[in-house]
Structures are given as C-alpha cells and as structure tokens.
C-alpha positions in Angstrom: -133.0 42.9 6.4 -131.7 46.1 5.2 -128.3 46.1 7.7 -125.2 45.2 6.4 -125.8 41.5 8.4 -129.1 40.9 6.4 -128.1 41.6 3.1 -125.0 39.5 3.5 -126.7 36.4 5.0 -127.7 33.6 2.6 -130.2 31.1 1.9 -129.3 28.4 4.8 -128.3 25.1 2.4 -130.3 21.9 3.9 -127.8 19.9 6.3 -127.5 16.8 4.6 -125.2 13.6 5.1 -123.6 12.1 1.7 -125.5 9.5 2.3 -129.3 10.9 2.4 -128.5 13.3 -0.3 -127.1 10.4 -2.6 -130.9 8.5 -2.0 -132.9 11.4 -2.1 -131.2 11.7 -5.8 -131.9 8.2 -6.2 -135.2 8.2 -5.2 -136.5 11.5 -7.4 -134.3 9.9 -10.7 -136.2 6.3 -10.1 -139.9 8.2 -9.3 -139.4 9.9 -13.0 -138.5 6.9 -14.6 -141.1 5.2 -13.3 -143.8 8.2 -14.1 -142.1 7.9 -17.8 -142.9 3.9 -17.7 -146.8 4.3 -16.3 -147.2 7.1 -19.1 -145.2 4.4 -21.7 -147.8 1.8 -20.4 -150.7 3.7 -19.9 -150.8 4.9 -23.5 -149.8 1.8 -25.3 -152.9 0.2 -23.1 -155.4 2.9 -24.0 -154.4 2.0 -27.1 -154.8 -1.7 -27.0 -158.0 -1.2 -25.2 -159.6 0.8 -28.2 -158.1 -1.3 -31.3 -157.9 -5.0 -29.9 -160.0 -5.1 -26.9 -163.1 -4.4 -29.0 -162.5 -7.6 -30.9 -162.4 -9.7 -28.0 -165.7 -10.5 -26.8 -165.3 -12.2 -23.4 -163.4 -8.3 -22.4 -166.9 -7.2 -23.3 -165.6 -3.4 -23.0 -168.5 -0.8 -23.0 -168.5 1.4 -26.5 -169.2 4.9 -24.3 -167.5 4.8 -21.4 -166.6 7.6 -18.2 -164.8 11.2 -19.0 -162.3 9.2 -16.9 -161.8 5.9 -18.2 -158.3 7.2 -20.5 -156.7 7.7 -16.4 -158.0 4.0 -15.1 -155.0 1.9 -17.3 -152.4 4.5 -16.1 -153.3 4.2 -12.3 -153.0 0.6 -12.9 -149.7 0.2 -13.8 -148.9 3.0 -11.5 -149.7 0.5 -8.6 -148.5 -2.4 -10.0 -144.8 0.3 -10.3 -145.4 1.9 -6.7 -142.8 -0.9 -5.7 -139.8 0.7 -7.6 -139.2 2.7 -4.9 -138.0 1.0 -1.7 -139.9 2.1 1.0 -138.0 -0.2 3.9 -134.6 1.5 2.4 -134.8 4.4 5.4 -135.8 2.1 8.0 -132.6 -0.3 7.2 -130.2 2.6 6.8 -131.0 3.7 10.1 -130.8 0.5 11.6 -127.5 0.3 10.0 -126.6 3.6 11.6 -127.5 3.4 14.9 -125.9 0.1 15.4 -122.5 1.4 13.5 -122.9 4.9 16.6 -123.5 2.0 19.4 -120.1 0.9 18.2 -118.5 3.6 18.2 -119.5 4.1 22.1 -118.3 0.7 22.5 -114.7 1.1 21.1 -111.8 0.4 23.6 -109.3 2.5 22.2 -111.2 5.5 22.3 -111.4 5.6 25.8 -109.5 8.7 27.5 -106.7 7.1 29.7 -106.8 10.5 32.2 -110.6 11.1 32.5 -111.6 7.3 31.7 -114.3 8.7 29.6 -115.7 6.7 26.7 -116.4 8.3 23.2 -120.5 8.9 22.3 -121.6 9.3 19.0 -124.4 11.9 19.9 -126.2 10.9 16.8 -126.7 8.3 14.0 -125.3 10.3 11.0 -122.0 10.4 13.0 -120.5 7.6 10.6 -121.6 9.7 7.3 -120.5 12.9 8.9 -116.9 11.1 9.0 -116.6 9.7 5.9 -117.5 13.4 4.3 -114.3 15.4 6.2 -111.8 16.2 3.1 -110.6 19.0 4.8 -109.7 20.5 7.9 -108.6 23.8 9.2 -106.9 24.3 12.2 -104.9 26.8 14.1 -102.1 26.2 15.9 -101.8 28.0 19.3 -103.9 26.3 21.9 -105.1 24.1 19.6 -102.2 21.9 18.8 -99.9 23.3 21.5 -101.0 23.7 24.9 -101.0 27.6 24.9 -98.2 27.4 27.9 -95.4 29.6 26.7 -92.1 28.9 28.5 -89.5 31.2 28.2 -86.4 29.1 27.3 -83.5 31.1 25.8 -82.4 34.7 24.7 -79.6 36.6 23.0 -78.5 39.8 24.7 -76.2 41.5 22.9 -74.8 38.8 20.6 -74.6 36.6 23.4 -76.2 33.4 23.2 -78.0 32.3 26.9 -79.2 29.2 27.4 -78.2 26.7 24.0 -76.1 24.7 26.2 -78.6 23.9 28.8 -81.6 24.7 26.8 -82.9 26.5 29.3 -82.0 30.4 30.2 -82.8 30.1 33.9 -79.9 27.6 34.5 -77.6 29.2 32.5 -74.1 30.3 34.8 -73.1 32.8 32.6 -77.0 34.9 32.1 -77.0 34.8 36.3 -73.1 35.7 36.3 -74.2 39.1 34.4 -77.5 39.5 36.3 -75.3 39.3 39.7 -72.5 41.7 38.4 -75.2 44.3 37.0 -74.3 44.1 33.4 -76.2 47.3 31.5 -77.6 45.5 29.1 -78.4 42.5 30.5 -80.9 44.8 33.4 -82.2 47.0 30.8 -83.4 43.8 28.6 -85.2 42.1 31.9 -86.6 45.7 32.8 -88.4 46.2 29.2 -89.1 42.0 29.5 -90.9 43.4 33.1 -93.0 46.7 32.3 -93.6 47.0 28.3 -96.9 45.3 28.7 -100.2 45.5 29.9 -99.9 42.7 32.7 -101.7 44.1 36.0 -100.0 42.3 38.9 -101.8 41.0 42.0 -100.6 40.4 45.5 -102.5 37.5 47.7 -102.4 38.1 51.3 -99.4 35.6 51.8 -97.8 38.3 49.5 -97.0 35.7 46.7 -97.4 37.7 43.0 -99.8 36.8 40.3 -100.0 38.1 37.0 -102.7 38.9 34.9 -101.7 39.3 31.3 -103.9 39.5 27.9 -101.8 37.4 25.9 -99.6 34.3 27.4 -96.5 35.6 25.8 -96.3 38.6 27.9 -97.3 36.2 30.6 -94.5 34.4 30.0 -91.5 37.2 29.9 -92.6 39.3 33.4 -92.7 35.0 35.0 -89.1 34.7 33.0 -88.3 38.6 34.5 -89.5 37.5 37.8 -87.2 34.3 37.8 -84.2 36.3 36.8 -84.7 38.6 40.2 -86.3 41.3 38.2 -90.3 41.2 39.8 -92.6 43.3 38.6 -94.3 44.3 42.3 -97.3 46.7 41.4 -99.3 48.6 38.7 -100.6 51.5 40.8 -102.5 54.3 38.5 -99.5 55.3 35.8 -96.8 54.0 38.4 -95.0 51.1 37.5 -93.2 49.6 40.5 -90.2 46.6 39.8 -87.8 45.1 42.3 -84.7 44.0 41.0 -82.5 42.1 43.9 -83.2 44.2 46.8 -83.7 47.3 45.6 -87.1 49.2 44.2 -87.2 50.6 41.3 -90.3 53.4 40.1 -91.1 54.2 36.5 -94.1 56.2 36.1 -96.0 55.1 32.9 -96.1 58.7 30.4 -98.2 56.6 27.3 -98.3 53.3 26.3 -98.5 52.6 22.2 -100.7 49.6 21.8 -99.9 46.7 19.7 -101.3 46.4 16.1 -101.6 43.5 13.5 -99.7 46.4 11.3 -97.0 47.4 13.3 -96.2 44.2 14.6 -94.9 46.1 18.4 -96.1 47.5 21.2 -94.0 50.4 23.1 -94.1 52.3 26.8 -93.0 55.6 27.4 -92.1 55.7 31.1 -90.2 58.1 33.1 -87.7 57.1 35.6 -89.0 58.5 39.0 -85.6 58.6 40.6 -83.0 60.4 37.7 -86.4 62.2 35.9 -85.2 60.5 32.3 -87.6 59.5 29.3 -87.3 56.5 27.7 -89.1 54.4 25.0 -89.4 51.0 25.6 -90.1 48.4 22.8 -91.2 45.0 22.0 -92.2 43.7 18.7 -91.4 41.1 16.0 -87.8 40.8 14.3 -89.4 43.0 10.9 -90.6 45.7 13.1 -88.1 46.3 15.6 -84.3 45.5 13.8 -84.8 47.8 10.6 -85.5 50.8 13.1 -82.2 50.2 14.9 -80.0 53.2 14.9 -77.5 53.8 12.0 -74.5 52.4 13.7 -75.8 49.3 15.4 -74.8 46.2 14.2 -77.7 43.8 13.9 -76.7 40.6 12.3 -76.6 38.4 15.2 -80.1 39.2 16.3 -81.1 38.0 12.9 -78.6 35.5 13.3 -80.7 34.6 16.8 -83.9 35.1 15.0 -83.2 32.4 12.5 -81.7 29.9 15.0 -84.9 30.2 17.3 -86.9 30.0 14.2 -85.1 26.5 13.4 -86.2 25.4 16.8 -89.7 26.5 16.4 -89.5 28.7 19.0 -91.2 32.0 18.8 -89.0 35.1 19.1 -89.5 38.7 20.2 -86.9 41.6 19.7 -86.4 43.8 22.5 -85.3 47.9 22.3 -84.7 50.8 24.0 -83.9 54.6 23.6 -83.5 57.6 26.0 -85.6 60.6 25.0 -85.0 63.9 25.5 -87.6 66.0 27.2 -88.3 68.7 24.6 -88.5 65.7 21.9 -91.4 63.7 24.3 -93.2 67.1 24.7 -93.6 67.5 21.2 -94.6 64.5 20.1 -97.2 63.8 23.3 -99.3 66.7 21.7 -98.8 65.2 18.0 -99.8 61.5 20.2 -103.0 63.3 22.0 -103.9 64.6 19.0 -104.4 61.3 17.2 -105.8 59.9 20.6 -108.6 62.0 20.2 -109.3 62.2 16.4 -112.6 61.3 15.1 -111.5 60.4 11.6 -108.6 58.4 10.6 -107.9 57.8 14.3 -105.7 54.0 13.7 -104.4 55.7 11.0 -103.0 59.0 12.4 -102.0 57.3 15.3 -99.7 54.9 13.2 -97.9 57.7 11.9 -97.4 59.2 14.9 -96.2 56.3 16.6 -93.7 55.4 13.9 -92.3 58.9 14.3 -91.0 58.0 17.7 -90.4 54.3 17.1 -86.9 54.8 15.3 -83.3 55.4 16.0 -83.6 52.3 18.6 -81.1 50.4 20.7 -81.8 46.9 20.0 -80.8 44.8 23.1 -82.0 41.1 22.6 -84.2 38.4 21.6 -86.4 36.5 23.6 -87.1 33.2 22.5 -90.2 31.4 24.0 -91.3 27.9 23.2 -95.2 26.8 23.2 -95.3 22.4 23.6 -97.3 20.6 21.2 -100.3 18.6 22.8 -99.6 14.7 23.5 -100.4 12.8 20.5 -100.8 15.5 18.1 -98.0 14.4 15.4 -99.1 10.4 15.6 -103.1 12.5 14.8 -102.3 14.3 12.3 -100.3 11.6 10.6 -103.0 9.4 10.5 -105.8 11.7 9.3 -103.3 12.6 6.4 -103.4 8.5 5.7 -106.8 8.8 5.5 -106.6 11.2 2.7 -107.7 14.5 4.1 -106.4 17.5 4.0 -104.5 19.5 6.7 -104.3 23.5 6.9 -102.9 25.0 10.0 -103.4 28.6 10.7 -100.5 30.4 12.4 -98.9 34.0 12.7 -95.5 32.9 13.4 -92.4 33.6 11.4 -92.1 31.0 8.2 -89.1 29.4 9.6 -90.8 28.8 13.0 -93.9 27.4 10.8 -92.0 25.3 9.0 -90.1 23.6 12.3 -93.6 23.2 13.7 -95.4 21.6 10.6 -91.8 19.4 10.5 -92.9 18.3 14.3 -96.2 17.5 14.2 -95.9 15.6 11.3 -98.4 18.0 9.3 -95.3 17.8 6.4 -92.5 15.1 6.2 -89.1 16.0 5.7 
C-alpha cells in the first residue's frame, strides 16, 4: 500500500445504474419519513393511552403495566406503515428490464449486414447504462478510420505530384522524373525507403513483406516500393535498396529515435559505394522546415503542408544533408556519450540530437490519407442528436483535425 500505485488508488465507487441509485434514494428518504410518522404516532398514542384510555372502561387498560409496554403502540403503527415501502418495485423493474434487453436482441436493424450477427444485450441494466452516456471520448486513428494509411500525394521540390489524379502512383510526370533519375526526386524515395525501423522479410517465392511499428512508415517504404525504389534487406547495420535494376548499400552508422518532443526521427547511414555520410530525416512540418538551411526557400512546403491539411491528409516533411567525416566523428562520441548516461539520459540525448539536426535540405512532403470507417459520420451525427457529447482525440495538425471533424460530421460547417 505504500508504492506509488497504492497510495494513488481510491476507494472503488459502487457501480450503480441511474436508475437503482435514484430508488435506493427513494427508498432510504421514504423509510425516514415513515420512522418520523411511527415515532409521531407512537407518542401521540402513548399519550392517548395514559390520559383517555383510562376513562374508558370497556379498554380496561392495566394501571402497572410491562418495562415495555411505551414500544408496543410504536411497533403497531410500524406494521400497519411497513407498506410505505414497495417491496414488488425490484421485482417489476427487472421484469421491465429484461424484456426491454430481449428487445434489443430482437431489433432488425441492428443486425450486422457482413457477419449477420444480431446485437445481445449481455445484461438487464443495458437500457439504464444507455440513457446515462453524456459523454464520449474517442480517438481517431483506428478507431474512426481504418488504420490503413495510403500514400496518395507528395510535393518534391515545389512540385505538386498527384492533385490531378489524386493519386501519386498514376501521376505521368512523378514516373517521368523517377525514369529520368531526377536528384531530388531519388533522394526523397531513398529517405521514404531506409529512415525507419521497418525490418523487411523475403518469402520463399521472394515476394517482400514489411514489418513496420507504426502504419505510416508502413505506408511510405509500400509507396517507395511502388515507385521502383524496394527496400530488399535489413542485414545487421546494412541497409540494402534496389532502385530499377541496380543495388544500392547504405550501412546504418546510428539511428535517432523518434520522440513526442522532437516530433522526427533521423538515420545516419554511410554510402558503401562513394564512403559519404549523410543524415536522413523525417518528421512533422514544425520540426523539420525551421531547421532548413539559411538559403532554402520553404514556402511551398508550407504551402503543401496546408493544402494536405485542407484535405485531411496527414503530412510528413522529408530532409537530407551530407556530413562531413570529422563533423560525424565528433558528434558520434558526444551521441555515445548520451547513449550511455545514467542521469538525464532523454534529455542529453535531445541536445545532442538537435546539434546535428540543422542546416537541412528540405526535399518534400509526403501526404498520406487514413479512410474513415463506413458509417462513422451518419453515427456520430446521430449520437450528437441525442444530446451527447463528442471528444475526439488526435495528434494531427489542427487544419488536418479540423477537415476530419468537418467529415465525420463530429462539427458542421
């Protein structure tokens, strides 16, 4: 009881339904009145018995009687009282409530159309239980989309791929610049392929699976893949992509994990063929464009940014920078150094990684789109006409929020 978990846990409240807490109220206020009427009673006939009854000889009341006697006119009207209290009031309600669950199970329109399954109230105080919701809390990702991100357009650049078509795979002029080998263009599918943690794995038929911690990622080395840029194998600290015909190595140096603070996560991988360094990063619009490099121009990834936003897609800025080797010497030490600290470790580690993360190349923005469930605006529009209220959880970008909340009808126009 003395760990930080016992002293914080509470008194467990009694699970009540509206309903049984609004009788058992009920029931205590009309057992006091009704103590307060017996005791009323009770007195007055004490003292009727010991002024008038004595006058009245057919009572023929004894002059001494039991230490007990005052209690015997109370008890009295306490029986002839008992039935204030409706005894058959439980029995009824539940009555009531099991028939209301049986129809419940019985409803035709809750049936699911895919699995043909019928709804089951898995107990009576199901009906209470409803009427009591005034608010609920939901979150957004997998729970009113379908947690399938599709990667659907992208600005490399300042060039828009995929508005027209609304889709970047079918895009001419993206597969034009992946054909000719534009610079940019292979350098943004290349960080889209390795600046991750997704372990690929070849099946015997030698078809490529991925496995990634978060579907995003998931969804950019599938998108890579598509655009001829196929990340083949994770062997030890050797990163291995194919990109057309050729093989490309980078061996993996460190890889700077993503935080809730920094809002990125970055590689540092050497190129096994020309021996260069470079930093590759990925990370929301805030933590990636105000670290470009003095000269850049970056108002049309904002510009991106805010259209992909508007869609209620969710974005991810993409950068790169070569390092020199005396520069990623240095600050390895500074990196191991942090890596091994016992105190201030996420701290120290933060610094270190932000002395790196600057003077960066932005080259894109990747915009990925996660569906809404079926049925999830027509839901939520009817729960709000049933007066409750919504709150959605979500970590994207307010714009993207916004366009979301706009689609599933969680705010109107």
């Amino acid at each position: 009881n003395e760990t930080k978990l016992g002293m914080s846990r509470g008194i467990p409240e009694p699970k009540l339904t509206a309903m049984d807490a609004m009788i058992d109220k009920l029931t205590g206020a009309i057992f006091i009145f009704q103590i307060v009427v017996v005791m009323v009673l009770g007195v007055a006939g004490n003292v009727w018995k010991d002024t008038e009854s004595r006058k009245i000889w057919y009572v023929e009341y004894p002059n001494e009687g039991p230490w007990y006697e005052l209690l015997i006119i109370p008890l009295r009207f306490e029986l002839l009282c008992s039935i204030m209290i409706p005894i058959s009031i439980k029995v009824s309600l539940d009555l009531v409530k099991s028939l209301y669950a049986k129809f419940i199970d019985w409803d035709q329109k809750m049936i699911d159309d895919e699995t043909g399954t019928a709804s089951h109230a898995a107990n009576t105080a199901i009906s209470e239980d409803l009427g009591q919701v005034e608010y609920i809390l939901t979150d957004k990702t997998g729970t009113l989309t379908e947690n399938k991100m599709i990667f659907r357009r992208c600005c490399i650049n300042g060039v828009f791929y995929g508005n027209d078509s609304g889709d970047a795979f079918k895009d001419v002029e993206l597969l034009n610049a992946i054909e000719a080998g534009s610079t940019d263009v292979i350098r943004f599918l290349t960080i889209m392929a390795i600046c991750n943690t997704v372990i690929p794995v070849q099946s015997k038929s030698g078809a490529i699976s991925y496995k990634a911690q978060s579907q995003d990622e998931d969804a950019l080395v599938h998108a890579a893949a598509k655009l001829h840029m196929v990340f083949v194998n994770r062997n030890s600290n050797i990163l291995e992509i194919k990109f057309n015909s050729s093989s490309i190595q980078y061996e993996l140096l460190e890889t700077l994990e993503f935080t809730s603070d920094r809002k990125r996560m970055s590689v540092v991988v050497k190129d096994c063929r020309s021996g260069k360094i470079f930093l590759l990063s990925k990370g929301a619009d805030e933590a990636i464009l105000p670290y470009a490099f003095a000269g850049q121009q970056t108002r049309a990834f904002v510009e991106a940014v805010d259209q992909y936003a508007q869609m209620g897609l969710r974005t991810l800025c993409l950068a790169w920078r070569e390092l020199m080797p005396d520069e990623y010497r240095e600050w390895s030490l500074s990196f191991k150094e942090a890596n091994s600290s016992l105190e201030d470790r996420e701290w120290k580690l933060a610094e270190v990684c932000q002395r790196i993360e600057r003077d960066l190349e932005v080259l894109g923005v990747t915009a990925i789109e996660d569906r809404l469930q079926d049925g999830v605006p027509e839901t939520i529009e009817t729960l709000r006409k049933a007066g409750i209220n919504f709150w959605m959880l979500t970590g994207d970008k307010q714009n993207t929020a916004i366009q979301i909340a706009l689609l599933c009808n969680f705010i109107s126009p």
